[in-house]
N, C-alpha and C positions, 0 to 999 in steps of 0.2 A: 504494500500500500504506500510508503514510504516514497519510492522511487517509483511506481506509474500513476497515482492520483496527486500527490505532492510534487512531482518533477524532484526528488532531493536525491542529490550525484548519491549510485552507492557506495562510496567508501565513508561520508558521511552516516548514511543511515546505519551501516554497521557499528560507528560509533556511537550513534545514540543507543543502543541496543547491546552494547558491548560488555553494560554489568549482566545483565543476561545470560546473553553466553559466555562470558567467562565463570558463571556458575553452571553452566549445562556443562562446561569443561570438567571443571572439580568437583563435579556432585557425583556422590559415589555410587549413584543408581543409573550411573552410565553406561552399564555393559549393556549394550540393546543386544536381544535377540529377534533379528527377525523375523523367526523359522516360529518362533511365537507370539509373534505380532504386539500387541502393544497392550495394556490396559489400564485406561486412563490417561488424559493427559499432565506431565509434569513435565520438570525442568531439562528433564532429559532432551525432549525434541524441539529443541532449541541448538543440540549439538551440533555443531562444524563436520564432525564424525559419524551424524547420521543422515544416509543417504537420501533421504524422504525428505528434511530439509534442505540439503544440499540443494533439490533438484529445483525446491521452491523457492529456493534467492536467486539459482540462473536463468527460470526460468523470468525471474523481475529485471535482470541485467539489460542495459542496453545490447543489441547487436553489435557495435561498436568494441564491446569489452570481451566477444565472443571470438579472440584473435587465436597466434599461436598458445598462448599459454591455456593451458585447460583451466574453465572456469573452475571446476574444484579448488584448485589450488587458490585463486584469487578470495575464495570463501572461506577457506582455511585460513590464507594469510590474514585475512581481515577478522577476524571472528575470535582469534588469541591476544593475549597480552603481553604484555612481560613477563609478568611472575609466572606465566605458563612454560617459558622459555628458559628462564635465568633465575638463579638461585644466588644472591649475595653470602656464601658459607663465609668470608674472611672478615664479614662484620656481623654476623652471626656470632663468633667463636672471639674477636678481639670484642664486645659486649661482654660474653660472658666471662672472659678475664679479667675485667677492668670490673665488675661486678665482685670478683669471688675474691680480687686484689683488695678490693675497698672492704669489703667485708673481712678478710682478715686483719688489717690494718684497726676497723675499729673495734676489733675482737682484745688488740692487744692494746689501745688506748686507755687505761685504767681511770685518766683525768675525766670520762666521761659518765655521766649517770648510769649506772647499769639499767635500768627498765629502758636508759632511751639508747644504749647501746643494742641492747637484746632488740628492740624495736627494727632499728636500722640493718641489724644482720638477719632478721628473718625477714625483712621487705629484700631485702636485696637477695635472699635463698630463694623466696618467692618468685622474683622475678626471675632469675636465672632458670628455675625450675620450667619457668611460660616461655624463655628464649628457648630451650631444647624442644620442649616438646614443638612448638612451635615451626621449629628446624625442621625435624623428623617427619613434621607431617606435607610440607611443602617439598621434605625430598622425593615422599610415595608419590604427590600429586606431579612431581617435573618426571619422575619415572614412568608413571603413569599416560602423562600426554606426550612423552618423549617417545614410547612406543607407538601411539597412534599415529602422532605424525610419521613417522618414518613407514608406516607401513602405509598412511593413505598415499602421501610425497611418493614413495617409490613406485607404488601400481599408476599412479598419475603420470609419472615420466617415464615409464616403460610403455604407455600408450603413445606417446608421441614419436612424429615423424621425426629420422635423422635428420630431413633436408632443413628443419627449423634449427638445431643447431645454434647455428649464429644469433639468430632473431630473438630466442626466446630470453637471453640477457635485456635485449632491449627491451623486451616485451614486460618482461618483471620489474624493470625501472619504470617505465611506463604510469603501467596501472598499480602498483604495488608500491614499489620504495618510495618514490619520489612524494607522492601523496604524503603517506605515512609519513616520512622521514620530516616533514614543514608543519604537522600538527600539531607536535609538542616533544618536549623533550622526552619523555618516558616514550611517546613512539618513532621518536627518533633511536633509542637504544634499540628498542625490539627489534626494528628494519636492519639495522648491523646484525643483529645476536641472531637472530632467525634465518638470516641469508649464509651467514657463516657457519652453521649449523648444517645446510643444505650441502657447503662445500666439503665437510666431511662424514655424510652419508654417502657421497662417493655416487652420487645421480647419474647414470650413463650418459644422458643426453644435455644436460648442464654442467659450463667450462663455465668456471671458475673465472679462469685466466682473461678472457673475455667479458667476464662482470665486471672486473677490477678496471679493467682498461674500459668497461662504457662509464665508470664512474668517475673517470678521468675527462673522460670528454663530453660527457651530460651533464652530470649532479655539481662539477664545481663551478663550472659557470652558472648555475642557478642561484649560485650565493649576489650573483653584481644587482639582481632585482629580485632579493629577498627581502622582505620587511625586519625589523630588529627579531621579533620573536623568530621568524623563520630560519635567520641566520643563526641566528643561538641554535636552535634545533638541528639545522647543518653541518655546525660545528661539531657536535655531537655524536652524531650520526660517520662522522670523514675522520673525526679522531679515534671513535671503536675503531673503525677499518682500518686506518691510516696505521692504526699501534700494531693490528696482525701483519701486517705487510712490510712493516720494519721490523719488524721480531723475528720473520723470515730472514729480511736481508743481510741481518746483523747475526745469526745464529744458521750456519750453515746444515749442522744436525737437527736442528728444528724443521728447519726448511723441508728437508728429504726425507724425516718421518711425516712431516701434517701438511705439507706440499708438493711434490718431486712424486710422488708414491701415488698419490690421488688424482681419481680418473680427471676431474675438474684440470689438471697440469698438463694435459697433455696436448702435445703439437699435432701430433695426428694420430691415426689408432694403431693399436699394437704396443706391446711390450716394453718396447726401445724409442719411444717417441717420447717421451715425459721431458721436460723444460729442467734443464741442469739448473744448478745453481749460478754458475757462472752467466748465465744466459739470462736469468731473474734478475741479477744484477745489474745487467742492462736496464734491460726492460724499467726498472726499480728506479733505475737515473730517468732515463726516458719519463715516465710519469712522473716524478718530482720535478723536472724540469718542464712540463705541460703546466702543473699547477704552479708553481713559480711566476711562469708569463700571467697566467689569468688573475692569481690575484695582484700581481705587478698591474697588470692594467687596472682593476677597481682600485688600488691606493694611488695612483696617477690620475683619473681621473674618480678625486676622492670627492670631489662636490657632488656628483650622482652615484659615486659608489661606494663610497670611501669608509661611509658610516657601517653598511652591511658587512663589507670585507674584513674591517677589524673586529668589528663582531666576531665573527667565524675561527679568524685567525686566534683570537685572546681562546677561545676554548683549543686550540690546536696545537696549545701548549703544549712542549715533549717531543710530539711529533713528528711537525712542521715547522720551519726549516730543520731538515737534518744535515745539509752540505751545506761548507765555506760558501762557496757561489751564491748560494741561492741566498744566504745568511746578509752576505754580502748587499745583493740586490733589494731585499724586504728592508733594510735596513736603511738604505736611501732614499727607497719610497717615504718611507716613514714620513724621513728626516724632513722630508718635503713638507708634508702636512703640518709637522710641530712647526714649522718656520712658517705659518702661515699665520694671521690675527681675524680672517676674516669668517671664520668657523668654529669659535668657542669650543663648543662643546665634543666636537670631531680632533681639536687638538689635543685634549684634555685624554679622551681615548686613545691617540695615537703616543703621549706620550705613558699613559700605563705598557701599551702595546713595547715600546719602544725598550721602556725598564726589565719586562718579560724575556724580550732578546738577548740583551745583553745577559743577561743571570743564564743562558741556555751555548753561550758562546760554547765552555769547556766539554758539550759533548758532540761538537758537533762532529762528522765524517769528511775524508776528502773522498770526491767523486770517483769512482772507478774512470778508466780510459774508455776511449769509445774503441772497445777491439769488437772488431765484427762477429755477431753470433754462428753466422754458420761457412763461416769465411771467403765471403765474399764483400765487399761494400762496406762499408760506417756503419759505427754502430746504431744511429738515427734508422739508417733504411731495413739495417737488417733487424731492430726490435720490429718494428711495422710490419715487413716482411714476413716474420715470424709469426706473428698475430694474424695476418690477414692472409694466414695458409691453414688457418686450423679448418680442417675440412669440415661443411655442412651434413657429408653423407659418408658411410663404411666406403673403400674402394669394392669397387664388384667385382664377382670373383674370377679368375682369369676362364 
């Protein structure tokens, strides 16, 4: 009703709807049996996971939204949250230390009233007690929907055609990330967490290699006519991603267990096609060097884009710049802006931006050489080259 009487876009409507089913996700009267149909209705058929509604949100979908990707999935995507996907265990576990620390501490303060000492160690046992279980029970539920996705995700993409291939990176930026990723910050995480999740379920017909590289050339220019909140949300969203893709480049053994080995790396199919490290690291410069230019142009032309771009950049902290060069170059943009009086409040940001840099100098990398990937040409052509050989189709067989 939402989307054909109200005309309201769906990935909206799914957020208006989204406490919803994010209880049809964790309510534990989930396990539908078809084969015994249904009795009564509850929160259950509401699930993302049950076919019957499934068929009832694409059947509401525009034509439009009916492309390469299988509508399931765009129902799927849309229909989870965060806590469906992601589990914060490291503030989970630094809470309950900082709790049982404090609680010892005033176990052994003697200067304090005992009734209000006892008071304060059994609030704070109390609470610890609601952190675990708490834990435990968000770990059933991410186990839980970690198996469903993977098993609907995978029947979804062993349906599709090779020759989509290429397309379907664009196609999941499209209709899925990019929406998501300008909503909010919380679905700015999910859009990283969820997509990254994808790339090591090892999907046959989803390259990786090719998401990362349309993220380079879609989603960062989207920052120069982002609003403040959508920029922050961008930020966001390029720094989950931008941290896995330096964690590869910077940890060669990383790289070749949760990159190099996974179907998403691969140049073309078979065995001995998988993208070396040495060849990532190309590629690695190549894309830091794309986003370089783009945001070089919004802090250059900082009267229309100026304010969005440091936006983006201030959460990009860590990350971005990771090369002298590029270090180099952010760094004069800047310089530009602060030397400027006719923009208060845009200088005032570029020089927090400015203090950010400078504090990030001692880790930055020097660039790899442009040595050609597959030894022929620059390294420019042959990253590209590279990329724009990963086949759409199996070869056929002789």
């Amino acid at each position: 009703m939402l989307c054909r009487k109200l005309q309201i876009e769906p990935h909206f409507a799914f957020r208006v709807t989204r406490s919803l089913l994010g209880s049809a996700v964790t309510d534990p009267r989930l396990s539908w049996d078809e084969n015994k149909g249904r009795v009564g209705k509850n929160v259950c058929e509401w699930s993302p996971f049950n076919k019957e509604f499934c068929s009832k949100s694409i059947r509401a979908l525009p034509l439009h939204y009916l492309t390469v990707l299988a509508p399931r999935f765009y129902v799927i995507f849309w229909s989870l949250t965060l806590q469906d996907v992601y589990l914060p265990v490291a503030c989970y576990l630094s809470c309950i230390a900082s709790l049982e620390s404090r609680s010892s501490h005033i176990e052994g303060d003697l200067s304090m009233i005992h009734d209000k000492r006892s008071k304060d160690v059994l609030r704070n046992f109390g609470t610890i007690d609601l952190l675990k279980a708490e834990l435990a029970t968000r770990r059933e539920q991410l186990k839980f929907v970690a198996i469903q996705v993977r098993t609907n995700i995978t029947a979804i993409f062993s349906s599709l055609h090779y020759k989509h291939r290429r397309t379907i990176p664009e196609a999941m930026l499209q209709y899925c990330v990019i929406p998501r990723a300008t909503q909010s910050p919380e679905d700015a995480m999910f859009a990283a967490v969820f997509i990254h999740q994808l790339h090591f379920m090892e999907l046959p017909k989803f390259s990786s290699l090719l998401y990362f590289d349309r993220i380079i050339k879609d989603v960062i220019p989207l920052v120069l006519c982002a609003t403040d909140r959508e920029a922050r949300s961008l930020g966001i969203y390029l720094k989950r991603t931008f941290n896995l893709l330096l964690r590869w480049r910077c940890n060669s053994i990383a790289y070749n267990q949760e990159a190099a080995m996974k179907v998403g790396f691969s140049l073309f199919y078979g065995p001995t096609t998988t993208c070396s490290f040495e060849q990532f690291s190309i590629i690695f410069a190549k894309w830091h060097e794309q986003a370089t230019q783009t945001f070089e142009y919004g802090l250059r032309q900082y009267d229309s884009h100026g304010r969005s771009t440091l936006l983006t950049l201030i959460k990009l902290t860590g990350v971005f710049p990771v090369f002298r060069g590029a270090f180099k170059t952010m760094k004069e943009a800047v310089q530009v802006i602060t030397a400027q009086n006719q923009m208060k409040d845009l200088q005032v940001i570029a020089r927090r931006y400015l203090q950010i840099l400078e504090s990030q100098r001692s880790k930055l990398l020097q660039a790899p050489l442009r040595a050609p990937l597959d030894g022929r040409g620059s390294g420019d052509t042959a990253s590209s080259r590279s990329l724009s050989r990963i086949p759409s189709a199996p070869p056929s067989p002789a």
